[in-house]
C-alpha positions as a Markdown table, in Angstrom:
| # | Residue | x | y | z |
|---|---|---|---|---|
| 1 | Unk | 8.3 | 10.4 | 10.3 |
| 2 | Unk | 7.7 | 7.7 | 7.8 |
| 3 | Unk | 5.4 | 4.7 | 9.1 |
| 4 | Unk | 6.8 | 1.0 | 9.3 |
| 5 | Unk | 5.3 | -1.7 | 7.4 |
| 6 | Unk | 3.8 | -4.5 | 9.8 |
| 7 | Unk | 6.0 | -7.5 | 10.4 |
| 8 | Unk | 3.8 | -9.9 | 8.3 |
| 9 | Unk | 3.6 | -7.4 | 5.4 |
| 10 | Unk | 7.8 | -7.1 | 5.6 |
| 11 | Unk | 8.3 | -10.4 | 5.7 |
| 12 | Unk | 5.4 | -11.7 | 2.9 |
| 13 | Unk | 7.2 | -8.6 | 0.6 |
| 14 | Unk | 11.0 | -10.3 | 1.5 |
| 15 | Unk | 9.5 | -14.2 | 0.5 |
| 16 | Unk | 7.6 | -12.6 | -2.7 |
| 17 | Unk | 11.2 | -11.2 | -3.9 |
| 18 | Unk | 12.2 | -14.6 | -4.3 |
| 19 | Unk | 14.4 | -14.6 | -1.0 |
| 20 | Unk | 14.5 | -16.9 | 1.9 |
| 21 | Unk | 14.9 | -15.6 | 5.4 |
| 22 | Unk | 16.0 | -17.1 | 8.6 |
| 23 | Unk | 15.3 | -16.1 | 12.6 |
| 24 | Unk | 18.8 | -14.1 | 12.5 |
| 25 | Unk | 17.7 | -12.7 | 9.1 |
| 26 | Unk | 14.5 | -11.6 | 10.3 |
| 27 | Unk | 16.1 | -10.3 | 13.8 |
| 28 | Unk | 19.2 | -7.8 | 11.3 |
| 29 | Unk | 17.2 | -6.3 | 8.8 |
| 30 | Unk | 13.7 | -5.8 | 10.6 |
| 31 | Unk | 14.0 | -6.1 | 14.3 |
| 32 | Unk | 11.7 | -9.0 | 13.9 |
| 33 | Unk | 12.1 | -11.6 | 17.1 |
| 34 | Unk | 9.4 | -13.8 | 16.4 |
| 35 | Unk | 9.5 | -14.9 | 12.7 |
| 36 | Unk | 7.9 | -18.3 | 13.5 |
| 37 | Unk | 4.8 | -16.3 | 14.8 |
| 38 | Unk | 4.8 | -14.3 | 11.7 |
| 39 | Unk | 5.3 | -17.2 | 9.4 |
| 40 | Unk | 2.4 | -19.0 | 11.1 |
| 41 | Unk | 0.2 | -16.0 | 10.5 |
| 42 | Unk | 0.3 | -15.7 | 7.2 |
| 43 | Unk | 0.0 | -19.0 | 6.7 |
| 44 | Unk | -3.2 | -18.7 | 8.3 |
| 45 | Unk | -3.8 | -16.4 | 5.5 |
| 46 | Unk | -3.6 | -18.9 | 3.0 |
| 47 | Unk | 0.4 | -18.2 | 1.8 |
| 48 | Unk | 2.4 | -21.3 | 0.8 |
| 49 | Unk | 5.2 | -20.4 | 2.7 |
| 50 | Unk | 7.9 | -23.9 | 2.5 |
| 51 | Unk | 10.4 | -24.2 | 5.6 |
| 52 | Unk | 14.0 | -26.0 | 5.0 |
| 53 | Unk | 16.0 | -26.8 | 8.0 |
| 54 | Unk | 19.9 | -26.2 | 8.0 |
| 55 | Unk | 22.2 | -27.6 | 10.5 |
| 56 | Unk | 24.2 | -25.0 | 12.5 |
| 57 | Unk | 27.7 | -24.7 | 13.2 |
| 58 | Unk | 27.4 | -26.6 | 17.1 |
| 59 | Unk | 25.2 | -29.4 | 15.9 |
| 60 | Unk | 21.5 | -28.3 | 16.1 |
| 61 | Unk | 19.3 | -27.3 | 13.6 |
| 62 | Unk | 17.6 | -23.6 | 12.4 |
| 63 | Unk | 14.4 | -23.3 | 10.0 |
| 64 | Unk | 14.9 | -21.0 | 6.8 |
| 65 | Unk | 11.5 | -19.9 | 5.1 |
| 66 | Unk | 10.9 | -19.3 | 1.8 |
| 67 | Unk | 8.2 | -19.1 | -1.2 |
| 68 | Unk | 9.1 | -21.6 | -4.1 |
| 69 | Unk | 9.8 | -19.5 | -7.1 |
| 70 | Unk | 6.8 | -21.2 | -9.5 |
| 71 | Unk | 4.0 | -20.1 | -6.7 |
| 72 | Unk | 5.6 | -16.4 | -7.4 |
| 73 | Unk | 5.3 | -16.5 | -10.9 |
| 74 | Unk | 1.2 | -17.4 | -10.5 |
| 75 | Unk | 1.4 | -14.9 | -7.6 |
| 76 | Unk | 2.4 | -12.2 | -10.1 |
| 77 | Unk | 0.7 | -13.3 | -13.6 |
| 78 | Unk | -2.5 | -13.8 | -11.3 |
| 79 | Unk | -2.2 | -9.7 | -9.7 |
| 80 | Unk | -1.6 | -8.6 | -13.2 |
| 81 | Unk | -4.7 | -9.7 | -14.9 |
| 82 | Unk | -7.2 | -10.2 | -11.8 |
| 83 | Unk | -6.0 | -6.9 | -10.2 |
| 84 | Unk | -4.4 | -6.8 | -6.7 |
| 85 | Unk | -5.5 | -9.4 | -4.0 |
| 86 | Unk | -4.3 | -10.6 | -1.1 |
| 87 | Unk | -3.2 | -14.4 | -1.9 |
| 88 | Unk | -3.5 | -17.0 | -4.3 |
| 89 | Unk | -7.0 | -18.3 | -2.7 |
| 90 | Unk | -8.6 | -15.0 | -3.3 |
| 91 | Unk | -7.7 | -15.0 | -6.7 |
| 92 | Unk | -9.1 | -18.3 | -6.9 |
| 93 | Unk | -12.0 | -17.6 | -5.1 |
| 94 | Unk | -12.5 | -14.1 | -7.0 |
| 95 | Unk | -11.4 | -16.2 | -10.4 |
| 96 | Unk | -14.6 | -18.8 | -9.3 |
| 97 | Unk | -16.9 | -16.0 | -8.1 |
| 98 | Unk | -16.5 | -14.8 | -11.5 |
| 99 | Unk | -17.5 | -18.0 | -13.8 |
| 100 | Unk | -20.6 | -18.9 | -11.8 |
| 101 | Unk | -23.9 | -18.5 | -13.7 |
């Protein structure tokens, strides 16, 4: 039986593809009922996660999350020559670590 990836790791994978992803989203493709929890977490972690609000079809409002595509980029060029870390602050914190003398 294959293991599932943890909520925060499915949905920081989803944003890092360059896709946005709403409650419903989250809810269809991974049985995820409490995004806002799970966006809130890994902002904790230090991920610039951005929120845009939409307006619904009966008048109220929904939040859509997503990572702006420039932050990606420095995600990725920042993993390929520091090796893999977690979020941008630890590659900037592994990048400072490195240039004290």
């Amino acid at each position: 039986m294959k293991e599932r990836k943890s909520q925060q790791k499915e949905i920081k994978e989803h944003l890092l593809r360059g896709k946005k992803i709403s409650q419903k989203k989250a809810l269809v493709y991974y049985d995820i009922t409490r995004l806002t929890s799970v966006i809130h977490e890994l902002k904790k972690q230090g991920w610039d996660i951005k929120t845009e609000y939409r307006a619904n079809e009966r008048g109220g409002r929904y939040a859509v999350y997503y990572m702006e595509a420039e932050y990606i980029s420095d995600y990725i060029k920042a993993n390929t020559i520091f090796g893999e870390r977690e979020t941008i602050a630890e590659i900037a914190e592994f990048f400072e670590s490195k240039n004290q003398y």
